[in-house]
C-alpha positions as CSV (number, residue, x, y, z in Angstrom):
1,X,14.7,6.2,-13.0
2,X,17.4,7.1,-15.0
3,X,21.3,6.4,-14.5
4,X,22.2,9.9,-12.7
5,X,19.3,11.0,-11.4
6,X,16.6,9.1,-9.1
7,X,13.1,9.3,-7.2
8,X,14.7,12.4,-5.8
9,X,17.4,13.8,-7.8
10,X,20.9,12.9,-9.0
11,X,22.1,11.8,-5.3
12,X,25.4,10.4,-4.1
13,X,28.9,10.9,-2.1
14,X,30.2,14.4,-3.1
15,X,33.3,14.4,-5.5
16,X,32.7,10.4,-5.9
17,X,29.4,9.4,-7.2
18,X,28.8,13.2,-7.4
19,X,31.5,15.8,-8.4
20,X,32.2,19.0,-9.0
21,X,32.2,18.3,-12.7
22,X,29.0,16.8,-13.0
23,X,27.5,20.1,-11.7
24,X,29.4,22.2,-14.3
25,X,27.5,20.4,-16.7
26,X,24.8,20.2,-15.2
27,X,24.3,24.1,-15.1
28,X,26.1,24.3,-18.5
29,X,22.9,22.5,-20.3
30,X,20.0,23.8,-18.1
31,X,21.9,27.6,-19.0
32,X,21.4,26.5,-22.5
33,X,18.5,24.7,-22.5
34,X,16.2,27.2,-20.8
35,X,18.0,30.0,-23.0
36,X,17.7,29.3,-26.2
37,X,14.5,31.7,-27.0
38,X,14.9,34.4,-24.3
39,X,17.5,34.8,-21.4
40,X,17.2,32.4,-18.5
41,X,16.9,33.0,-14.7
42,X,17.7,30.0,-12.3
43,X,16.8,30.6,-8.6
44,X,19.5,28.3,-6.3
45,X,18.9,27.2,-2.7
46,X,21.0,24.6,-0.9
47,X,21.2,22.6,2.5
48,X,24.0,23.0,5.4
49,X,26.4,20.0,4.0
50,X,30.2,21.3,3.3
51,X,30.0,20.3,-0.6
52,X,26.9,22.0,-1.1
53,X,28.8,25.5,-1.4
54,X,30.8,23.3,-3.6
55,X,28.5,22.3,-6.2
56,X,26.4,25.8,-5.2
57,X,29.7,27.5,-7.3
58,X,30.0,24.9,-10.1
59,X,26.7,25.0,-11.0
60,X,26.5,28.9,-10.8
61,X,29.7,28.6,-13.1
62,X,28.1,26.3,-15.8
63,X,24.8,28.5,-15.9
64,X,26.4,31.9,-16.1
65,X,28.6,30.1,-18.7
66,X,25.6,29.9,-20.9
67,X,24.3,32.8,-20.2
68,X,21.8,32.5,-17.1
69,X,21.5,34.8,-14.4
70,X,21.7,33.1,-10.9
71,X,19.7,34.3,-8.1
72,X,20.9,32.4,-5.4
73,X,18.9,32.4,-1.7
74,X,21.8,30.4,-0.4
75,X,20.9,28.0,2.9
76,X,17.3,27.4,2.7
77,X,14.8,24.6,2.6
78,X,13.6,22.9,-0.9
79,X,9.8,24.0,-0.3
80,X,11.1,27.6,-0.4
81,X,12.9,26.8,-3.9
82,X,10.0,25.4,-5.2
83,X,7.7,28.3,-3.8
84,X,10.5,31.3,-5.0
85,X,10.2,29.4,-8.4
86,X,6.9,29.5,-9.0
87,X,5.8,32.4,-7.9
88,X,9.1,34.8,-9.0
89,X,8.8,33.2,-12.3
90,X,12.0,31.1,-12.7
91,X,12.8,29.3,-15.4
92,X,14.2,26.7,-13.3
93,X,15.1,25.9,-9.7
94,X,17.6,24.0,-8.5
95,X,18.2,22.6,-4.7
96,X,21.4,21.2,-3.4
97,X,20.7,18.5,-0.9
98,X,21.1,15.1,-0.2
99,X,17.8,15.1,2.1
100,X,17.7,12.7,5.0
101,X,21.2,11.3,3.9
102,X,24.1,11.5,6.4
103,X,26.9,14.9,5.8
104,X,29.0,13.2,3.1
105,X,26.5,12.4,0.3
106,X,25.0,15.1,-1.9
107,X,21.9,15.8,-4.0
108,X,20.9,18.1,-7.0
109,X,17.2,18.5,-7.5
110,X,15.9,20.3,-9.9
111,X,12.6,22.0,-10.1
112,X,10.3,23.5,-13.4
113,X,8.8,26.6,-13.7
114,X,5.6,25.6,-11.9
115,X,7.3,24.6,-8.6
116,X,7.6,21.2,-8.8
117,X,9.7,18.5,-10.0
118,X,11.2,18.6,-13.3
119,X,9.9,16.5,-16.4
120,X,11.1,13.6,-17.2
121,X,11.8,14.8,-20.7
122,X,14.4,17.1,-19.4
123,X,15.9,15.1,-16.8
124,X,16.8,12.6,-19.6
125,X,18.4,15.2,-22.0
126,X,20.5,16.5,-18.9
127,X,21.5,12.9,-18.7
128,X,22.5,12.6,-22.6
129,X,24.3,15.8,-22.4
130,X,26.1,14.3,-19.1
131,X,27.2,11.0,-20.6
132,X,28.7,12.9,-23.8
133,X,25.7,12.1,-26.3
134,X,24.7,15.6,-26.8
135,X,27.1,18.0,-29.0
136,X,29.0,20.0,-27.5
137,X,26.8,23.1,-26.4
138,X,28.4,27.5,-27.0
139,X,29.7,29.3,-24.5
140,X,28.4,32.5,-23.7
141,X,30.6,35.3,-24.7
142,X,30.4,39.0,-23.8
143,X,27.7,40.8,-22.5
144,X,25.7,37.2,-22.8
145,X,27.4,35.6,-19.7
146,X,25.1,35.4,-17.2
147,X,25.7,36.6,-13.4
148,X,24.9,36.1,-9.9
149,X,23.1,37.6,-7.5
150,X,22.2,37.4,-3.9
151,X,18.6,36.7,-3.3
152,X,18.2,36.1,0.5
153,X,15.0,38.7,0.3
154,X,13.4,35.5,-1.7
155,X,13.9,33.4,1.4
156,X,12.8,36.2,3.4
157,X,9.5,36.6,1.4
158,X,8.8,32.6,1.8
159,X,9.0,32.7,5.6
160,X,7.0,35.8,4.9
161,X,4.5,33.9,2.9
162,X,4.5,31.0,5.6
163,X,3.1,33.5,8.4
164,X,0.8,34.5,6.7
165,X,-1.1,30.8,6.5
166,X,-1.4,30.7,10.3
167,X,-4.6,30.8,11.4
168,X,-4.3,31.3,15.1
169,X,-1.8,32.9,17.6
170,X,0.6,30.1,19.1
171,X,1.1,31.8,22.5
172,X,0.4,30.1,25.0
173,X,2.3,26.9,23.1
174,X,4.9,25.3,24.0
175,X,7.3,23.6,21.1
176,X,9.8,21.4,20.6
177,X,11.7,21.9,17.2
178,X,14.4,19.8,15.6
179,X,16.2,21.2,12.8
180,X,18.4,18.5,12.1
181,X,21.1,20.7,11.5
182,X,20.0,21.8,8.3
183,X,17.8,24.1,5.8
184,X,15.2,25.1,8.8
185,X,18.0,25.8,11.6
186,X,16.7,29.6,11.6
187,X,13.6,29.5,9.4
188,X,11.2,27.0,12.0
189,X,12.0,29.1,15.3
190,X,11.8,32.4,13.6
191,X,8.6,31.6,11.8
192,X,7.3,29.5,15.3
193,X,8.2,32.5,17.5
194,X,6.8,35.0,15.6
195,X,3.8,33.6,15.7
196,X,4.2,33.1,19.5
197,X,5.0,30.2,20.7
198,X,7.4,29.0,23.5
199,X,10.0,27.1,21.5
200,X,12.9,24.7,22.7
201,X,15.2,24.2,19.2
202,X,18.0,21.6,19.0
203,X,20.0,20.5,16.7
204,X,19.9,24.0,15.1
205,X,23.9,24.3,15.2
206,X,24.9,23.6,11.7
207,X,29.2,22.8,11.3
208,X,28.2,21.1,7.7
209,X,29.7,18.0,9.2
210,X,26.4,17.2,11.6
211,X,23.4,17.3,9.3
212,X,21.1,14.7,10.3
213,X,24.0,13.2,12.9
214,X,21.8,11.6,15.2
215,X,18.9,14.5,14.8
216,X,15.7,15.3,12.9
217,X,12.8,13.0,11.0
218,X,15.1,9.9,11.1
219,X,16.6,10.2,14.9
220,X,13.1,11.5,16.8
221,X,14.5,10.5,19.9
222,X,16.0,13.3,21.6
223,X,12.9,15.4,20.5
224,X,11.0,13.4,22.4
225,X,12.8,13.4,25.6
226,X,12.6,16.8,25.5
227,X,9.2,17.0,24.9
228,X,8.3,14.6,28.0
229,X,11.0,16.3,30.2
230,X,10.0,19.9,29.0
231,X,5.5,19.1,29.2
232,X,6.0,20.4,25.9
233,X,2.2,20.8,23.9
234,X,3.9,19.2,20.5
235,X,7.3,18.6,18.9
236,X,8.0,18.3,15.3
237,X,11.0,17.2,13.4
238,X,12.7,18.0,9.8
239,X,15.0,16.1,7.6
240,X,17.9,18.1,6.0
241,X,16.1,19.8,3.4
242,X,13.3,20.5,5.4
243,X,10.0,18.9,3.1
244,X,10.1,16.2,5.8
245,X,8.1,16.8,9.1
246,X,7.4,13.9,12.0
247,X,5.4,15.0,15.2
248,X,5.6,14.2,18.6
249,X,2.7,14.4,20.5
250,X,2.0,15.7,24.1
251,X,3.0,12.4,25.6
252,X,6.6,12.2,23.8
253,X,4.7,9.2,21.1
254,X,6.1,9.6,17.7
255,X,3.3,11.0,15.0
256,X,4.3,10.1,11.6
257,X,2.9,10.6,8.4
258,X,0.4,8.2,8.4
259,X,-0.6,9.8,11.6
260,X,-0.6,13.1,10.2
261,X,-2.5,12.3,7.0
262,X,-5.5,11.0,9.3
263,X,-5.1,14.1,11.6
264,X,-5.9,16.6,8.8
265,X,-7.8,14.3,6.8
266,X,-10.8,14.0,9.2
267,X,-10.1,17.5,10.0
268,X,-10.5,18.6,6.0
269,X,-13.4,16.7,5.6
270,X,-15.3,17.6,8.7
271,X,-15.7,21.5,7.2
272,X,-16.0,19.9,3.5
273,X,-12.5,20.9,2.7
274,X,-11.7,17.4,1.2
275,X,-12.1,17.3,-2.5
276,X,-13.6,14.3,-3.8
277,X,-13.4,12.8,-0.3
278,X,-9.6,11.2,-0.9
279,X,-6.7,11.1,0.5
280,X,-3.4,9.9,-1.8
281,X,-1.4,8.0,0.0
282,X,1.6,5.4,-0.7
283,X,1.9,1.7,-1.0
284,X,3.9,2.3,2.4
285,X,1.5,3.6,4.5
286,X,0.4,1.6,7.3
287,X,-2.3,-0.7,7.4
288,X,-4.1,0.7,10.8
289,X,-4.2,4.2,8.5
290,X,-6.2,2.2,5.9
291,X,-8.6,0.9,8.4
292,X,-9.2,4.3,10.3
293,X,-9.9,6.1,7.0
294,X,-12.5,3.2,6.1
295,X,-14.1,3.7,9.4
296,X,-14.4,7.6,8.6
297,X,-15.7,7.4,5.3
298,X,-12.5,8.6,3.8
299,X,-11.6,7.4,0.4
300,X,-7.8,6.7,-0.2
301,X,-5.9,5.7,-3.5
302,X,-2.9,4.2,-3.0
303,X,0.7,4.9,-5.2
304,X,4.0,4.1,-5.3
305,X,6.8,5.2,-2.9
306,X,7.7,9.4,-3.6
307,X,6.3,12.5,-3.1
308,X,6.2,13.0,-6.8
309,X,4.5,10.0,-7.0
310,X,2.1,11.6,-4.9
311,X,1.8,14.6,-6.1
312,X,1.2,13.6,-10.1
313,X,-1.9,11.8,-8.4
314,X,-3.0,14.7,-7.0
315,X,-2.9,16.8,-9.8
316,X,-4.4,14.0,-11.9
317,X,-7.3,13.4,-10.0
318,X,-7.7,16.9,-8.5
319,X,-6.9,15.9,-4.9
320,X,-5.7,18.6,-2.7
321,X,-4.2,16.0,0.2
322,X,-1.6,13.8,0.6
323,X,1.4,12.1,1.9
324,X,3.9,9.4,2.7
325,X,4.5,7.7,6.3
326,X,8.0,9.0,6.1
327,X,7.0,12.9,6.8
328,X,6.6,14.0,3.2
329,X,2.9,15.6,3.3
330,X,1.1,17.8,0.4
331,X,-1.7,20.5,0.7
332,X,-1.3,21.4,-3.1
333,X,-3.6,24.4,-2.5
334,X,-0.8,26.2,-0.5
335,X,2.3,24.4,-2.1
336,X,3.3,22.4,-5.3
337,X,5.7,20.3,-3.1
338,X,5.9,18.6,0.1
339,X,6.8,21.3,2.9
340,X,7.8,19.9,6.3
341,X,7.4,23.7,8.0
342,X,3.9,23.9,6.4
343,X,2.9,20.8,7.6
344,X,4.0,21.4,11.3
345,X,1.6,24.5,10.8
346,X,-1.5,22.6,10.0
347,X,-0.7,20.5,12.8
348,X,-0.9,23.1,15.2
349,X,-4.2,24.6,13.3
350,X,-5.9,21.1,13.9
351,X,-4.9,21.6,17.8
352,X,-5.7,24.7,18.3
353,X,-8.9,24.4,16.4
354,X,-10.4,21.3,17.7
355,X,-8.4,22.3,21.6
356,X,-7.4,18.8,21.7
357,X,-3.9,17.4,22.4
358,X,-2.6,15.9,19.5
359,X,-2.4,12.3,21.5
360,X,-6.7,12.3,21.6
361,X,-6.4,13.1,17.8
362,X,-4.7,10.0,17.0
363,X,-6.7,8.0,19.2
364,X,-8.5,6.1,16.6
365,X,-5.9,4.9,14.6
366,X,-4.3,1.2,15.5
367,X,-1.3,1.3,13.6
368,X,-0.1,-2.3,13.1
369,X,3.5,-3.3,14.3
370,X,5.9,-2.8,11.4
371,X,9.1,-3.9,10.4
372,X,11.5,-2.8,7.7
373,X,14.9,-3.5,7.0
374,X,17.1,-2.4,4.2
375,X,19.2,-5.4,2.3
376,X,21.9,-4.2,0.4
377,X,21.9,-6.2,-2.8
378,X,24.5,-7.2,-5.3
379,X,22.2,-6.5,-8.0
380,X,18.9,-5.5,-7.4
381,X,17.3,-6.5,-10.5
382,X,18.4,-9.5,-10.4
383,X,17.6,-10.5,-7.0
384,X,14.0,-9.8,-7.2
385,X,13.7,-11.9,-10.6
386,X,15.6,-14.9,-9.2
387,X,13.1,-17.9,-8.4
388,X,13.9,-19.1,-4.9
389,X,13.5,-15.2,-4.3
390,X,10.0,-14.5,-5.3
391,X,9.1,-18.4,-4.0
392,X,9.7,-16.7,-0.1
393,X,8.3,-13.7,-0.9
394,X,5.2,-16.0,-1.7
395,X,5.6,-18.2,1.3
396,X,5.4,-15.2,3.6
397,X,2.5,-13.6,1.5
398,X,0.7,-16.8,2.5
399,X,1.4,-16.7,5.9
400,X,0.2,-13.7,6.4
401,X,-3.2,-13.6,4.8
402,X,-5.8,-11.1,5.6
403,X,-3.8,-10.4,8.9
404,X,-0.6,-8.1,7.2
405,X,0.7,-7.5,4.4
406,X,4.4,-7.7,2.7
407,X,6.1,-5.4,0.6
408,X,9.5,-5.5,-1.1
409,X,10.4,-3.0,-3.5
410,X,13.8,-1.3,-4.8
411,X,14.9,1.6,-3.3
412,X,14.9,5.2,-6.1
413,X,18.2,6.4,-4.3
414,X,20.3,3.5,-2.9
415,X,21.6,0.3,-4.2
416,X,18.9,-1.3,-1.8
417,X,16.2,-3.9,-1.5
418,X,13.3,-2.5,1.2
419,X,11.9,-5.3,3.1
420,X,8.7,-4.2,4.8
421,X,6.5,-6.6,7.0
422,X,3.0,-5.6,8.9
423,X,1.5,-8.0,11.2
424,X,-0.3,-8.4,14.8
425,X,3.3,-8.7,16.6
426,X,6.4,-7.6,16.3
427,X,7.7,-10.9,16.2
428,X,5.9,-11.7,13.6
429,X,6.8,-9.4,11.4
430,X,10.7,-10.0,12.5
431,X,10.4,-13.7,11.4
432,X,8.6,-13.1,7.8
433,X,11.3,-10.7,7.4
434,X,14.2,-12.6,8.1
435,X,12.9,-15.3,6.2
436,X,13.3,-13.2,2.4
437,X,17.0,-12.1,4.3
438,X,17.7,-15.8,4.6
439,X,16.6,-16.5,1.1
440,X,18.7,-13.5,0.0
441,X,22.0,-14.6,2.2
442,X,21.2,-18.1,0.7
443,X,22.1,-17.5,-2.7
444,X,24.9,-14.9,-2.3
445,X,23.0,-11.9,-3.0
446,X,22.9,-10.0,0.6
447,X,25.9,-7.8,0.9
448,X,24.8,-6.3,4.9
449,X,21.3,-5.5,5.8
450,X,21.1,-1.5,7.1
């Protein structure tokens, strides 16, 4: 991780920890780095926040400055970037969005010419050029400066490209969407109702002020109250960007990605689908998904938290599944990124196949009570390397045995400790919890816990 950009991007409040400048530049050095040999082409998309038209024009003014053209498909979701890249044969892709973060903070990620996220390599010569330790790079001059050009029929050809995947009419369904007030606001019902279905949509009523406000992967709730009070089949919910998708089954429970990873799992593997038998999952996932998947014969690896994590494993090992608890799921044969619209597709191709509700697919998984709070940290580093620290990390590692497990890692995006505890109780995993926040309070290191 380097100092701009994280698991997910350079992420932070717009025009503080993010400005307008740093997007200039930003598109100044991928204009020139990707245009060196040949013209460059840089495909745009961005999310519903106010300062993402923002720092859509300053980086459209720093590529076209060096000489890119700029196809932009304005507000859409990051799979459809990351598709539109890779199959329109961008040099680069770019997505402005914060994600699952509330209105006022903003992301830039950027994606390479194969649809996923860029290399490392890159990333940390965007960062030399950003902190001034790159010279100077030339202007474009004449007919070399680049353009921009609308590109909405790229968007178009995604949702296009989504339909086509369905394997089975949705009438007859009924289904609740969530949009969060972001990138799928129109693309999930048009897609949904094309193919059929009944739809109810909320929070599908963008301002650039409500995005995730209450709404979407992180606030299910209202999604399932509509679900119970509407007898709605299924619900399914997307962060701001869209790559995120959370279920709700018939009966208003929330399906996360645990959930979903041993829905499609079994379902892959029962018709052979499942290539070397394993699922990749994340050090975060549940430990009733671990036990389900050992009682179906399903082999699981286990990496750390992000969906690029997950998705290097894949490719590595040749894996075509996987996924984090948080919504981010993969089917690399159809997508080179996570793709919360996809996912809520092979959801309803599981129900429809099997003609089972999605609450009797879920039936054999015990997910274990849970726990996790976020400590805001003076210093992260050294928090997790001071002694009386890692001495009740050990204390409740003990306690717990073969019966949960604890896991504290540092957040990729915030200045945040993640405390996670799984045991038979809720209680339980309160008090092992509190215990690391009282050791963390103890010595002056806990700024608020979130």
């Amino acid at each position: 991780m380097g100092k701009y950009f994280g698991t997910d991007g350079f992420r932070g409040e717009a025009n503080i920890d993010l400005t307008v400048e740093h997007a200039f530049k930003i598109g100044r050095f991928l204009g020139w780095y990707f245009g060196q040999f040949r013209p460059c082409r840089v495909v745009i998309g961005k999310d519903t926040r106010r300062s993402s038209y923002m720092l859509e024009d300053a980086l459209s003014a720093g590529l076209t400055a060096s000489g890119a053209d700029v196809f932009l498909l304005h507000v859409t979701t990051t799979p459809s970037v990351s598709y539109i890249t890779r199959t329109d044969s961008f040099d680069c892709g770019i997505m402005i969005s914060a994600s699952h973060n509330p209105y006022y903070d903003n992301g830039i990620k950027l994606i390479n010419m194969n649809g996923e996220k860029m290399e490392e390599e890159v990333i940390n010569e965007v960062e030399k050029y950003l902190d001034g330790h790159i010279d100077e790079i030339p202007y474009a001059k004449r007919e070399y400066i680049g353009r921009t050009v609308d590109y909405v029929t790229g968007r178009n050809r995604y949702i296009g490209y989504l339909i086509t995947l369905a394997q089975h009419s949705y009438k007859g369904m009924k289904v609740g969407l969530d949009c969060a007030n972001g990138s799928a606001w129109m693309i999930a019902k048009n897609i949904f109702e094309t193919l059929g279905a009944e739809t109810i949509v909320i929070s599908n009523r963008p301002n650039g002020l409500n995005i995730n406000e209450r709404c979407g992967s992180i606030h299910i709730e209202r999604l399932q109250e509509i679900v119970r009070e509407n007898h709605l089949d299924v619900g399914f919910a997307f962060d701001g960007d869209a790559d995120r998708c959370l279920a709700v089954d018939n009966n208003g429970n929330v399906v996360d990605g645990d959930l979903i990873l041993y829905v499609y799992g079994t379902y892959m593997k029962e018709r052979e689908k499942l290539n070397n038998n394993t699922i990749v999952t994340t050090i975060m996932s549940n430990l009733g998904l671990f036990k389900a998947l050992d009682k179906a014969d399903i082999n699981y690896i286990k990496v750390p938290v992000g969906d690029k994590n997950v998705y290097d494993a894949m490719r590595n090992g040749g894996y075509v599944f996987g996924g984090e608890q948080s919504g981010h799921i993969i089917f690399s044969k159809y997508a080179s990124s996570s793709d919360g619209i996809l996912t809520a597709m092979k959801i309803m191709q599981v129900i429809l196949d099997k003609k089972m509700p999605l609450s009797k697919l879920i039936e054999p998984v015990l997910i274990y009570p849970q726990v996790l709070k976020n400590a805001r940290v003076i210093d992260r580093d050294k928090a997790l390397l001071d002694e009386d620290i890692k001495a009740a990390i050990q204390k409740v590692e003990e306690k717990l045995g073969d019966s949960g497990r604890l896991l504290v890692r540092k957040s990729g995006t915030e200045p945040l400790i993640r405390i996670m505890v799984e045991a038979p109780t809720n209680e339980e995993c309160e008090e092992n919890v509190n215990l690391i926040l009282d050791a963390l309070q103890q010595k002056n290191l806990l700024l608020e816990v979130k």
